[in-house]
C-alpha positions in Angstrom: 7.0 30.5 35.3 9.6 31.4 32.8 10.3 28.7 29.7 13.1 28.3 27.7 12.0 27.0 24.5 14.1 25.7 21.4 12.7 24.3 18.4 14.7 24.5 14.8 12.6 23.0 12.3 8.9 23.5 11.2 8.1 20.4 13.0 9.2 21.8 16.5 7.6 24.5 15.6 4.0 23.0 15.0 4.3 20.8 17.9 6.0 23.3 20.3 2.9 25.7 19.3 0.8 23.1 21.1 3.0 22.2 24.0 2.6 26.4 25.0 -0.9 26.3 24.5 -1.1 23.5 26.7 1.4 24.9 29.2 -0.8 28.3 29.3 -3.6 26.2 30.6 -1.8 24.9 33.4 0.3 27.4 33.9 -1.8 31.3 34.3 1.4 33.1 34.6 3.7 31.5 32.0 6.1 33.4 29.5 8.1 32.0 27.2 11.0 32.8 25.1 12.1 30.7 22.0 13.8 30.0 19.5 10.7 28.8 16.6 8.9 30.0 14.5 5.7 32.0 13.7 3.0 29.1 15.0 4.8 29.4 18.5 4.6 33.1 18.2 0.9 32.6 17.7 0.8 31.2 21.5 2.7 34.2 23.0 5.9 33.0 22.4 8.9 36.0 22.0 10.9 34.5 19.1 14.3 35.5 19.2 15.7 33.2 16.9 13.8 32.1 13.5 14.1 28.4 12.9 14.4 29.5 9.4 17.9 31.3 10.3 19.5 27.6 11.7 17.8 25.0 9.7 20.9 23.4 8.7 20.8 19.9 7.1 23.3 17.2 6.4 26.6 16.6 7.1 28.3 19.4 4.4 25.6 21.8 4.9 26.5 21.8 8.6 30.3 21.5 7.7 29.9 24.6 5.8 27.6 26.6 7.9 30.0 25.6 11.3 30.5 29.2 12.3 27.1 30.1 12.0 26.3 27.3 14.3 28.8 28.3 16.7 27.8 31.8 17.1 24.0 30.3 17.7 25.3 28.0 20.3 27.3 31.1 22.1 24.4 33.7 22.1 22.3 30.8 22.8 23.8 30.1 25.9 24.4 34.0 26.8 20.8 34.6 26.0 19.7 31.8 28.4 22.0 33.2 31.7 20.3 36.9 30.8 16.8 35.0 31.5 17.0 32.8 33.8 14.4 30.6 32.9 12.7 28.4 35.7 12.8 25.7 32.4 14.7 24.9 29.4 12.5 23.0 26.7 14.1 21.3 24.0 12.8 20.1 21.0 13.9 17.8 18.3 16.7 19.8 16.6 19.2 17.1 18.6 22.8 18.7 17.0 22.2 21.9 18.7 19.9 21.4 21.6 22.0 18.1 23.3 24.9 20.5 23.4 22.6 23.0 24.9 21.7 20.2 27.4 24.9 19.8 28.5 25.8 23.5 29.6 22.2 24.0 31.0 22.7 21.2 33.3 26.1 23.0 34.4 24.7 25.8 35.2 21.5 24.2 37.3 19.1 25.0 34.8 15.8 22.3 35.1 16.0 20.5 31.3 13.2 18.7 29.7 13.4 17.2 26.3 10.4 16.7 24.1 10.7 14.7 20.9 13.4 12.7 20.8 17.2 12.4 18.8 16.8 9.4 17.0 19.3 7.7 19.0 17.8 4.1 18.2 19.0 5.0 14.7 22.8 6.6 15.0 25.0 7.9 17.7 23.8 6.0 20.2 25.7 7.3 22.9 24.1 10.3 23.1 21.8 8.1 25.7 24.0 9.4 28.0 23.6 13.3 27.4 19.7 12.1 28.0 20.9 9.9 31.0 22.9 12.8 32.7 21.5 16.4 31.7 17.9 15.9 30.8 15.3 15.8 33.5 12.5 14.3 31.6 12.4 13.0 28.1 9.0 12.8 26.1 8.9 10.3 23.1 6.2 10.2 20.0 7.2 6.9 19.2 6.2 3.5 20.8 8.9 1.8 20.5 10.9 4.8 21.9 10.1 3.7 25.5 11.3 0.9 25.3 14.9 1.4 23.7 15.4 4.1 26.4 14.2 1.6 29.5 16.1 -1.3 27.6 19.9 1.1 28.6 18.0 1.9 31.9 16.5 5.1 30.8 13.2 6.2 32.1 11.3 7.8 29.8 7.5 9.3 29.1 5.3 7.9 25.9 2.0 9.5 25.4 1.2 8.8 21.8 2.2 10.7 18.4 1.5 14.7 18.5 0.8 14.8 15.1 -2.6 12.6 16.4 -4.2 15.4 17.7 -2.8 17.7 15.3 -4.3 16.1 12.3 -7.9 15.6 14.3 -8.1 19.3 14.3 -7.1 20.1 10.9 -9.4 16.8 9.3 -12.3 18.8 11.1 -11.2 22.2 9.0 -11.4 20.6 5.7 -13.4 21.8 2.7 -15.4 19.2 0.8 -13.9 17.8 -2.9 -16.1 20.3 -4.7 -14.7 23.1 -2.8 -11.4 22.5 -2.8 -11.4 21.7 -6.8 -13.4 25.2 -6.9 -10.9 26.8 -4.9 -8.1 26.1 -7.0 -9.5 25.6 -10.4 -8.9 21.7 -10.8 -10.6 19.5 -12.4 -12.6 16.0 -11.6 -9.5 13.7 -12.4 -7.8 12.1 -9.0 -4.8 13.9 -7.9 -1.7 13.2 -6.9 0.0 15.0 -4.8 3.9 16.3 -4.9 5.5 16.8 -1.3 9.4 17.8 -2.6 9.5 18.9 1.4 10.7 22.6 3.1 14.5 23.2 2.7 15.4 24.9 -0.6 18.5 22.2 -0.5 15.8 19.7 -0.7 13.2 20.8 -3.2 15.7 22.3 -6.0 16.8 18.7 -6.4 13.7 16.2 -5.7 11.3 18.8 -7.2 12.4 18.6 -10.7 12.6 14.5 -11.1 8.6 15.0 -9.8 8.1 17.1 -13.1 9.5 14.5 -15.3 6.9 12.0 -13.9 4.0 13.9 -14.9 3.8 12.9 -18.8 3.2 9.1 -18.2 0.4 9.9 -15.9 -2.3 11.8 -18.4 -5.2 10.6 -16.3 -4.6 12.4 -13.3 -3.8 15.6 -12.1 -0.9 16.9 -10.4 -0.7 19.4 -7.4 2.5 20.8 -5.5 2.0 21.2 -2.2 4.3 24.9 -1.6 6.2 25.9 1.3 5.8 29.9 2.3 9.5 29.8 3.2 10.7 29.6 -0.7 9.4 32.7 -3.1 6.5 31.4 -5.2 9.2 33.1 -8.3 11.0 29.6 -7.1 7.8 27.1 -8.0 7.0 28.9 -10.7 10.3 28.7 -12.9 10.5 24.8 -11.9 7.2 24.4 -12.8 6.9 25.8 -15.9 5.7 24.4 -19.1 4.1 21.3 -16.8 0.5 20.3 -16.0 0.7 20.8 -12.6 -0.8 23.3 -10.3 1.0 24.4 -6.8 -1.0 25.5 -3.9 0.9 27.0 -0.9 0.2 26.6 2.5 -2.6 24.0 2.4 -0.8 20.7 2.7 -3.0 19.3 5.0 -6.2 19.6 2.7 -3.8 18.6 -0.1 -3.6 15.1 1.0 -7.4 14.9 2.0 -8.0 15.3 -1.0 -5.6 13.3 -3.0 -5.5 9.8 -4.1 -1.6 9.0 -3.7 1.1 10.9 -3.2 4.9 11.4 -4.0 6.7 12.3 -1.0 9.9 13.1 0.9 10.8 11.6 3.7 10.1 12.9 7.1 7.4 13.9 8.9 4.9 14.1 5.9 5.5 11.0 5.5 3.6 10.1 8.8 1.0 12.7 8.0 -0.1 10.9 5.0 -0.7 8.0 6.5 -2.8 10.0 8.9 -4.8 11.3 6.2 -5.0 7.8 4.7 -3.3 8.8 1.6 -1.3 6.0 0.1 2.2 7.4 -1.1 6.0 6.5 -2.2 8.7 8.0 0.1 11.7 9.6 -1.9 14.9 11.5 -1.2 17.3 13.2 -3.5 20.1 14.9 -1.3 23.4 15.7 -1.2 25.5 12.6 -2.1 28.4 13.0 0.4 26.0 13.3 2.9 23.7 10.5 2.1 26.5 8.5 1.6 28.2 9.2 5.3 24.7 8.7 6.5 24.0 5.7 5.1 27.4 4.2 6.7 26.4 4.9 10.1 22.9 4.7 10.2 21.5 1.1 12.2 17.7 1.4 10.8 16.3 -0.6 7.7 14.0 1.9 6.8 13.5 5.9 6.4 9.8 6.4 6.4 8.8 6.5 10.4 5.5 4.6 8.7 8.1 1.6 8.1 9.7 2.0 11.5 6.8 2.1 13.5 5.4 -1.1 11.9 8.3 -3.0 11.8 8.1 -3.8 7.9 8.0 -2.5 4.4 4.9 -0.5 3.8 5.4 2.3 2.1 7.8 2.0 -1.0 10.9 4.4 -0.3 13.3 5.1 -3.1 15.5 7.3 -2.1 19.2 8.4 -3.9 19.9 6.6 -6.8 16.6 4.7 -6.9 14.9 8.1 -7.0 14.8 7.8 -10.7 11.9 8.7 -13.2 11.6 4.7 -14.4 11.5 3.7 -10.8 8.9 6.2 -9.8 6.6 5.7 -12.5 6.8 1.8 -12.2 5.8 1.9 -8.2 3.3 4.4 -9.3 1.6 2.4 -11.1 1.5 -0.1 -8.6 0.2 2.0 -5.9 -2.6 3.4 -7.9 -4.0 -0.2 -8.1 -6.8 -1.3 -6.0 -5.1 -4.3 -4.2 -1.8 -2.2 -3.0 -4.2 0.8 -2.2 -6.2 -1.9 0.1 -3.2 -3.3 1.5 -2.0 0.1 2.7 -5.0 1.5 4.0 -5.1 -1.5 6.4 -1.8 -1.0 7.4 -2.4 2.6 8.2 -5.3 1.6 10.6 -3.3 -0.4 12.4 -0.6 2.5 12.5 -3.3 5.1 14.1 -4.2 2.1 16.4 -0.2 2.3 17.8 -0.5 5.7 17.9 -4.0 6.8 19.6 -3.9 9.2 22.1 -5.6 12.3 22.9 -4.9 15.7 24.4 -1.0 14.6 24.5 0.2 17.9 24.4 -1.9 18.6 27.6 -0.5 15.7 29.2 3.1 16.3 28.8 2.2 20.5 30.0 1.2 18.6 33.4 4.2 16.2 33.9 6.5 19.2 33.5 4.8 21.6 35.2 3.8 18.9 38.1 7.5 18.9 38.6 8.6 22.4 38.3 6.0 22.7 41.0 6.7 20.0 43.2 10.6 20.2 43.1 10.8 16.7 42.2 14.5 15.5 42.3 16.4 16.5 38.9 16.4 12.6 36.4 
């Protein structure tokens, strides 16, 4: 069968890499087209937009990027009557892709939906763009399914991707002594710098990271680098601090660490995963925080916070991302009885979240109904 695949962060990239190599084991003859990035290429995918072209982000950066957008949508949709795909998958990236729901369903074209808009937290009534155009929606949170089937929404929970992701890389690893060798650090603990992937974000959180280093003499610092900013970038922001940046090797990053410093999102999650205590921050643009913060309904950023229902991980975020604040829950965290407290917590997180093969499991449903004509919603 034919796919239409979307996916317009690095996120939907990673876990739309794993939904096609699920799909290609249930599915001999499948081709897909996407919009992603190079880990879906790595499955076969034909990339004919890079998510690093449309990673908009925030209310002025989308304001002043509008005809781009526009012009994304248009050959977007163009692109998709050319094809004729037997199904459009969407993920995440809810801005562009619900509108892309909309038309597909117009046009008779099969939608599914993996990874949903966070609807729970703002613009609620895009339950009914779900409700009408999408065919099947797959959550990664628990209490996803429930909010959906609370507005009468049916809905399909199989546990958090980044589960079976993180399993795989864990197993890839290096020991302490190899990673230190590798990249010439030295037997203090580290703590690790996440300042995230968007250029928007890193030129303003990145910084306020190197102010924090000086009151921390006892450990070591690390960066963990994005390859979609020039290392020239890391360097000049960098320099003149104690601090050494690795790129591309997050994941053994936060093995290896003790805490971490960390912007929200999805590494936020990933820590936990990894067991790595850390402090969530955020340091965007202040018309857009501030327009967000009026019309967002949740209590807390971190998806660690959400998914337990309470305050574990300290987030500071706008103006309490300051160098005094920072330093002082810091210090906290590098104690032994917030370090135990969080590690329990994160036990209990993996507990909500434990599933395996999910990926595999959400290839079936769709292609069980691609194959069985079961009635579109």
């Amino acid at each position: 069968m034919n796919y239409y695949v979307i996916a317009g962060e690095p996120s939907g990239d990673l876990h739309g890499s794993n939904l096609l190599k699920a799909i290609k084991q249930v599915d001999e003859q499948a081709h897909f087209r996407c919009w992603g990035g190079d880990l879906m290429q790595a499955q076969g995918g034909e990339i004919i937009v890079h998510y690093k072209k449309i990673a908009f982000m925030g209310f002025v950066e989308v304001i002043l990027n509008l005809r781009t957008i526009l012009k994304n949508i248009s050959f977007c949709k163009d692109d998709i009557l050319k094809h004729k795909p037997d199904a459009l998958i969407l993920i995440d990236y809810p801005g562009f892709n619900l509108r892309i729901a909309k038309w597909a369903k117009q046009q008779g074209i099969r939608v599914f939906y993996y990874i949903s808009p966070t609807i729970w937290a703002w613009k609620e009534n895009r339950i009914n763009t779900v409700r009408d155009c999408v065919e099947r929606m797959y959550v990664i949170l628990p209490f996803e399914k429930k909010f959906y089937g609370d507005r009468g929404v049916e809905v399909e929970y199989y546990g958090h991707p980044l589960v079976d992701v993180l399993k795989q890389e864990q197993a890839k690893v290096v020991s302490r002594q190899e990673f230190l060798s590798k990249y010439k650090l030295n037997e203090k603990p580290i703590i690790a710098l996440l300042p995230g992937s968007r250029f928007q974000e890193i030129k303003r959180i990145l910084p306020v990271m190197m102010e924090v280093i000086k009151y921390f003499p006892d450990y070591q610092f690390v960066v963990a680098a994005t390859t979609s900013l020039p290392k020239q970038f890391y360097q000049d922001t960098t320099k003149g601090y104690p601090v050494t940046v690795i790129t591309n090797d997050t994941y053994s990053i936060m093995h290896h660490s003790y805490v971490g410093l960390i912007k929200s999102g999805t590494s936020s999650i990933e820590a936990a995963l990894f067991n790595l205590p850390h402090i969530v921050c955020y340091l965007g643009n202040g018309t857009s925080f501030a327009i967000a913060k009026k019309l967002v309904k949740v209590e807390y950023v971190s998806l660690v916070n959400l998914i337990l229902g309470r305050l574990v991980v300290t987030e500071l975020l706008q103006q309490d991302f300051t160098i005094p604040k920072i330093v002082a829950e810091l210090k906290i965290l590098l104690t032994d009885k917030k370090r135990y407290e969080i590690l329990n917590d994160y036990n209990l997180l993996l507990s909500m979240l434990q599933e395996e093969n999910i990926s595999l499991k959400i290839a079936n449903s769709i292609y069980k109904r691609l194959t069985t004509n079961a009635p579109h919603n």
